[in-house]
C-alpha positions as CSV (number, residue, x, y, z in Angstrom):
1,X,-5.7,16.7,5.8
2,X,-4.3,19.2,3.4
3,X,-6.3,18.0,0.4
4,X,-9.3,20.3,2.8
5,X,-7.7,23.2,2.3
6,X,-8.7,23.5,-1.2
7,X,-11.4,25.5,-3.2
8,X,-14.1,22.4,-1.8
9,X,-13.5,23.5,1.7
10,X,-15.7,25.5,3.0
11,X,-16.8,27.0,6.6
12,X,-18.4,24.6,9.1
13,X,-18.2,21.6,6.3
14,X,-14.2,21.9,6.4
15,X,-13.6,22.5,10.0
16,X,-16.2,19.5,11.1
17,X,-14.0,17.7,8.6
18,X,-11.0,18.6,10.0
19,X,-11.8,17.4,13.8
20,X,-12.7,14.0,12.2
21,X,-9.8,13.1,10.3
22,X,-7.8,14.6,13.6
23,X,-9.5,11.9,15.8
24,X,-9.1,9.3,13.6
25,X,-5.1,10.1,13.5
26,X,-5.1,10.3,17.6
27,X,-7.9,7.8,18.6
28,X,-7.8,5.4,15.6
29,X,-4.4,5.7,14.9
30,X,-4.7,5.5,11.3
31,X,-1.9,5.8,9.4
32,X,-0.6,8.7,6.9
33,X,-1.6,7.5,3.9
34,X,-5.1,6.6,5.0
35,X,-5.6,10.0,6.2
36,X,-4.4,11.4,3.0
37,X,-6.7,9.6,1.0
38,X,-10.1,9.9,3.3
39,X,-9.0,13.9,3.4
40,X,-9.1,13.8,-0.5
41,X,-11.9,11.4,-0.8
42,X,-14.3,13.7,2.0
43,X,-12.7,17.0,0.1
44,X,-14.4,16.0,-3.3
45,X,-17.5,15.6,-0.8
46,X,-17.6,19.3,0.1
47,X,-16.6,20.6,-3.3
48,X,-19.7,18.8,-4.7
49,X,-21.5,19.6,-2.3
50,X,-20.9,23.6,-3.0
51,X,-22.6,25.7,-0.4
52,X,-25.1,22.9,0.5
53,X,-24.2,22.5,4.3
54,X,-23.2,18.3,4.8
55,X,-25.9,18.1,7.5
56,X,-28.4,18.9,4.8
57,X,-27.0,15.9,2.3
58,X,-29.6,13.3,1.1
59,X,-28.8,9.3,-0.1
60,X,-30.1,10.8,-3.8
61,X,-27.1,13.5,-3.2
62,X,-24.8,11.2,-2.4
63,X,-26.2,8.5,-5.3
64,X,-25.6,11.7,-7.7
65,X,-22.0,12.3,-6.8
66,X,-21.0,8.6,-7.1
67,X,-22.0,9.0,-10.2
68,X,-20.4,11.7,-11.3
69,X,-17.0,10.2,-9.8
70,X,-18.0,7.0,-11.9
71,X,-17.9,9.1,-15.1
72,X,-15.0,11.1,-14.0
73,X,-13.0,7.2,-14.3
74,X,-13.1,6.2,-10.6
75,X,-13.3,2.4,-10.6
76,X,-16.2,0.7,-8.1
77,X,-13.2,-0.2,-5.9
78,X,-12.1,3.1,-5.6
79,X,-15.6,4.6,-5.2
80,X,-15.9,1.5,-2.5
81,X,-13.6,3.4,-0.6
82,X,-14.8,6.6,-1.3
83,X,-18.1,6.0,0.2
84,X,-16.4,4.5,3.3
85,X,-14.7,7.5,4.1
86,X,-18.1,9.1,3.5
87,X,-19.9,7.4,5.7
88,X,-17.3,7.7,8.6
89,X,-17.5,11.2,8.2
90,X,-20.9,11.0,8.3
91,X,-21.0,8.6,11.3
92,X,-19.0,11.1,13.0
93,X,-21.6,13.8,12.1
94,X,-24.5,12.0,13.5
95,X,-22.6,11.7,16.8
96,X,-21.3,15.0,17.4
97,X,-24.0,17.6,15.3
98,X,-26.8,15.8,15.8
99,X,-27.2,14.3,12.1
100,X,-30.2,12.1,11.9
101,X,-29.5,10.1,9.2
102,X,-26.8,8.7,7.7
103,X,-27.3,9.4,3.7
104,X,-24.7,7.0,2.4
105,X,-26.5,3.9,4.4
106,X,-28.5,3.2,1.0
107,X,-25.8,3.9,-1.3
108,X,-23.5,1.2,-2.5
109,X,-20.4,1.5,-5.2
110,X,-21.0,0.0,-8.7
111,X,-19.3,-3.7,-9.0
112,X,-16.8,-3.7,-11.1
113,X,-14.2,-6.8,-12.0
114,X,-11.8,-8.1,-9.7
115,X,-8.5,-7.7,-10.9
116,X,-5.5,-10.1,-9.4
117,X,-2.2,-8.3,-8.5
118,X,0.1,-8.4,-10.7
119,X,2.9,-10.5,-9.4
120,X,6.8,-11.6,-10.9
121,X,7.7,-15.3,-11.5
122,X,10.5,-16.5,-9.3
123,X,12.7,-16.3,-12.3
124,X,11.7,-13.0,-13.0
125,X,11.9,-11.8,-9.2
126,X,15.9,-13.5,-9.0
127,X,16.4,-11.6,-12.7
128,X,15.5,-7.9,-10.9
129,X,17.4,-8.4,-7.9
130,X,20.3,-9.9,-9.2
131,X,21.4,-6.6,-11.2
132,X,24.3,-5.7,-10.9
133,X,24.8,-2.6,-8.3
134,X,27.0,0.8,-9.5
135,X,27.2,3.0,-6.7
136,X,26.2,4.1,-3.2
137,X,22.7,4.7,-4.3
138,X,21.9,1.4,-6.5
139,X,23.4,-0.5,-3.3
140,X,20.7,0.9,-0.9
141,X,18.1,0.8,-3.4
142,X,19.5,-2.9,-4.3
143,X,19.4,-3.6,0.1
144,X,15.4,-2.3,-0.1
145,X,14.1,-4.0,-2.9
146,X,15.8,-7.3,-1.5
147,X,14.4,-6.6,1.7
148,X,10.7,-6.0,0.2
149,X,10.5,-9.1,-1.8
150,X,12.1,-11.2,0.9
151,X,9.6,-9.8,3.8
152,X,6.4,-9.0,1.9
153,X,6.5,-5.8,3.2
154,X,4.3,-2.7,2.3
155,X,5.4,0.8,0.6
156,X,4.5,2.7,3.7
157,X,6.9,0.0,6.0
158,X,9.5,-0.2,3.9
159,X,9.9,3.6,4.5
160,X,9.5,3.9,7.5
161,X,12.1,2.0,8.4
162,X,14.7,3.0,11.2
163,X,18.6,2.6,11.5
164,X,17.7,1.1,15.1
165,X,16.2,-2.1,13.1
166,X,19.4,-3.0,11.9
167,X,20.2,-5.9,15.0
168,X,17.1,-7.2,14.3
169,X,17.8,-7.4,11.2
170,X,21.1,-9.1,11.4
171,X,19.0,-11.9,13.3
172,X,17.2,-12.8,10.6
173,X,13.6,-10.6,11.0
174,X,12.3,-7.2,10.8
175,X,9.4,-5.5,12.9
176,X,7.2,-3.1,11.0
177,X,4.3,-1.5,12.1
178,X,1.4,-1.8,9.3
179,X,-2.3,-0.7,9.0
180,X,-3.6,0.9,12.2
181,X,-0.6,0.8,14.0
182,X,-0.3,-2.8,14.4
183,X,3.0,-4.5,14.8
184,X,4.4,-7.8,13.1
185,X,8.0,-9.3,13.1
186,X,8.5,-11.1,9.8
187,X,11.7,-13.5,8.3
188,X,14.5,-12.1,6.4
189,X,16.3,-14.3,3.9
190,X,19.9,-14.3,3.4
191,X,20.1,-12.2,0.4
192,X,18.2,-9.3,2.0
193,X,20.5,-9.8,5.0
194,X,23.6,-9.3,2.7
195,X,22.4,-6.6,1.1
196,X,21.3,-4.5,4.0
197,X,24.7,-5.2,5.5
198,X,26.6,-3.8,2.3
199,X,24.0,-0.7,2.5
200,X,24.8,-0.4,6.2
201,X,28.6,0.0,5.9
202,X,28.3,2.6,3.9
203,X,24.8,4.6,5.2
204,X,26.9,6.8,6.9
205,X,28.8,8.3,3.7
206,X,25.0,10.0,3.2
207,X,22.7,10.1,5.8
208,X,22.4,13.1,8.3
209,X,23.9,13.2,11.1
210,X,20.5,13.2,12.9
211,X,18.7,10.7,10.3
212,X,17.1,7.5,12.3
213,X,16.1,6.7,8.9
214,X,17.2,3.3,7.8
215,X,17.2,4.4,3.8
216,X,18.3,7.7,3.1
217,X,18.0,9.7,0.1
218,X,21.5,11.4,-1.4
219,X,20.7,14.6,0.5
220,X,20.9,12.6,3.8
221,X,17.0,12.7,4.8
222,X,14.3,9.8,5.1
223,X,14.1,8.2,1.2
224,X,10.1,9.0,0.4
225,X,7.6,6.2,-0.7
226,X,7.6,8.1,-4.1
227,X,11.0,8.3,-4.8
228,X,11.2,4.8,-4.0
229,X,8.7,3.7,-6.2
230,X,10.6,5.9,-9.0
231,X,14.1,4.4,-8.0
232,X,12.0,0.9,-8.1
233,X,11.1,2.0,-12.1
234,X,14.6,2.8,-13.3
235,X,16.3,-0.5,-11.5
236,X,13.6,-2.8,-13.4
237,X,14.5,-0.7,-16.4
238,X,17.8,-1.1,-16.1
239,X,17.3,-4.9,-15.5
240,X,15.2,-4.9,-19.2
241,X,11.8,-5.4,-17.9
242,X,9.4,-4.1,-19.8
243,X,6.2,-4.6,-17.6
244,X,5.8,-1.6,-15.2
245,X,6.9,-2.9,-11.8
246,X,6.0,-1.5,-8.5
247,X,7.2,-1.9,-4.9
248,X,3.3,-3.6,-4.0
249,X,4.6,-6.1,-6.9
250,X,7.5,-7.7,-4.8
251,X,5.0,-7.9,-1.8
252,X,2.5,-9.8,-4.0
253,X,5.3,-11.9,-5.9
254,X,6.4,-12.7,-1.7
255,X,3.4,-13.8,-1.0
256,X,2.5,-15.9,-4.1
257,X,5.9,-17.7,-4.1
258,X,5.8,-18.1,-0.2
259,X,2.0,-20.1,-0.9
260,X,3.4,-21.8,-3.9
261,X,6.4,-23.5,-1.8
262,X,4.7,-24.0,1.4
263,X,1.3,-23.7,0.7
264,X,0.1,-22.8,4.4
265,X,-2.3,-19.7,3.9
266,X,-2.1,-18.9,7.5
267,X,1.3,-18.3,7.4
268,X,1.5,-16.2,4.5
269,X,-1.2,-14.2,6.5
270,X,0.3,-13.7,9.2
271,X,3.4,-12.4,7.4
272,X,1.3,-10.1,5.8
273,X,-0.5,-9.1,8.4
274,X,-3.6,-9.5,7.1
275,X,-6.6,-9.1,9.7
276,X,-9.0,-11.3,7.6
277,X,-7.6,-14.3,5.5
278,X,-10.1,-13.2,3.1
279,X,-7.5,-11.1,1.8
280,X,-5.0,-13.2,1.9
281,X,-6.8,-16.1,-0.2
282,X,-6.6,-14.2,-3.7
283,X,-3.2,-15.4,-3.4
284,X,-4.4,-19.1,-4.0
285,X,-5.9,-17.8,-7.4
286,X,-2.1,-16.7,-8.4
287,X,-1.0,-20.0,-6.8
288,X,-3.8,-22.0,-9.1
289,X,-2.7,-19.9,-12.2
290,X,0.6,-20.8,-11.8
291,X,-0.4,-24.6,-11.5
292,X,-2.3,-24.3,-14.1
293,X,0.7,-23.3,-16.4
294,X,2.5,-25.8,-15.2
295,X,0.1,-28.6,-16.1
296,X,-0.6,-26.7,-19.4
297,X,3.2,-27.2,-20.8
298,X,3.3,-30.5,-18.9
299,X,0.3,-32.5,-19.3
300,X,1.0,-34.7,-22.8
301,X,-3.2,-34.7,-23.4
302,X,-3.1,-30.3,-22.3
303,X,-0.1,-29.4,-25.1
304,X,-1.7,-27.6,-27.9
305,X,-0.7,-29.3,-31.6
């Protein structure tokens, strides 16, 4: 919600904006970082909208400002979700100040190419986490990437993380609470359980005395998702990789490996807690891929000469 109080936010435009995203947190429960992003995405609305109230908005208005945001780099998936928060906004308008029209209705996001997500071979995921610790810090950071890659869980979970989940995690699974405040208990492996339970003995030496955080940062407070991503970047660089890796990478290199040993899609679903399995299938193109290697080096008639 702060990315409204900017030069973009004006008057009525800003404070209708404001009320929305505040429902949205207290009815919808959405979480922090979709807030964050539909308060940035609906702040760009207003500041190209200028002093043109939003009531007042057309679809050609709307088709102009994709555009521009298309030439500014944003990728079709990105402007997908732009226009969503768009239209919620608007949606929200129509109900409570008597908007007629919604002017995004007509308005779609320009296609562009479906990437897959970037995901580690096992060999490559056992390489990372198998680097040697050297201090308090690279033991916690070693207990959450384990923990990650063993659970499949996501940036915002990871972090979010309380002490009080430590029994359950000594049991062998985790609860997290994902997208839109839904809850889902998920396996953890042996390795993340020894890991954890090295980070655990020693939490204390750093974390406030008042901390419920589960990872804590040197200064005692709740670790951040940035500085976890950052402390993710200098652990692969110490373990020599060269590709960029990210926390979302262990989830996907979870889920690929989990498909490739078990193959059961709902299961890897569920884990994820995906609500459609539409998501979840673009696994089965990383699991094909890999198969496809496989056969490559293997097949006598697929070698290359």
């Amino acid at each position: 919600m702060a990315a409204l109080a900017g030069e973009g936010a004006k008057g009525a435009n800003a404070a209708d904006a404001a009320t929305w995203l505040g429902e949205l947190a207290h009815q919808r429960r959405a979480s922090a970082l979709t807030l964050e992003n539909y308060g940035r995405d609906v702040a760009a609305l207003l500041d190209m909208a200028g002093a043109v109230p939003a009531g007042k908005l057309k679809h050609h208005d709307i088709r102009r400002f994709v555009a521009q945001l298309h030439a500014r780099g944003l990728s079709g998936r990105s402007l997908a979700r732009v226009l969503s928060a768009w239209r919620g906004f608007f949606n929200w308008l129509a109900r409570h100040r008597g908007l007629e029209q919604n002017p995004c209705l007509a308005v779609r996001a320009p296609k562009s190419k479906k990437a897959l997500p970037s995901a580690l071979s096992a060999d490559q995921a056992n390489a990372l986490l198998e680097t040697d610790t050297d201090g308090l810090l690279e033991l916690r950071d070693k207990a959450m990437f384990e923990l990650c890659y063993s659970s499949g869980l996501r940036l915002a979970e990871l972090a979010s993380l309380d002490v009080g989940a430590a029994q359950d995690l000594a049991a062998g699974e985790v609860t997290v609470t994902g997208k839109r405040a839904k809850k889902r208990t998920v396996p953890v492996g042996a390795k993340a359980r020894a890991a954890l339970a090295a980070w655990l003995a020693r939490r204390g030496e750093i974390a406030a005395v008042d901390s419920t955080a589960l990872f804590v940062s040197r200064r005692g407070s709740r670790l951040s998702m940035r500085m976890i991503q950052l402390r993710l970047e200098r652990w692969a660089k110490k373990a020599g990789f060269g590709a960029h890796v990210h926390p979302h990478m262990l989830r996907h290199s979870f889920a690929s490996h989990v498909l490739q040993s078990s193959g059961d899609l709902r299961a890897v679903q569920e884990m994820l807690g995906h609500s459609s399995i539409g998501t979840t299938q673009v696994y089965t193109h990383l699991d094909f891929m890999h198969l496809a290697k496989v056969y490559d080096a293997a097949h006598p008639r697929a070698k290359k000469k």
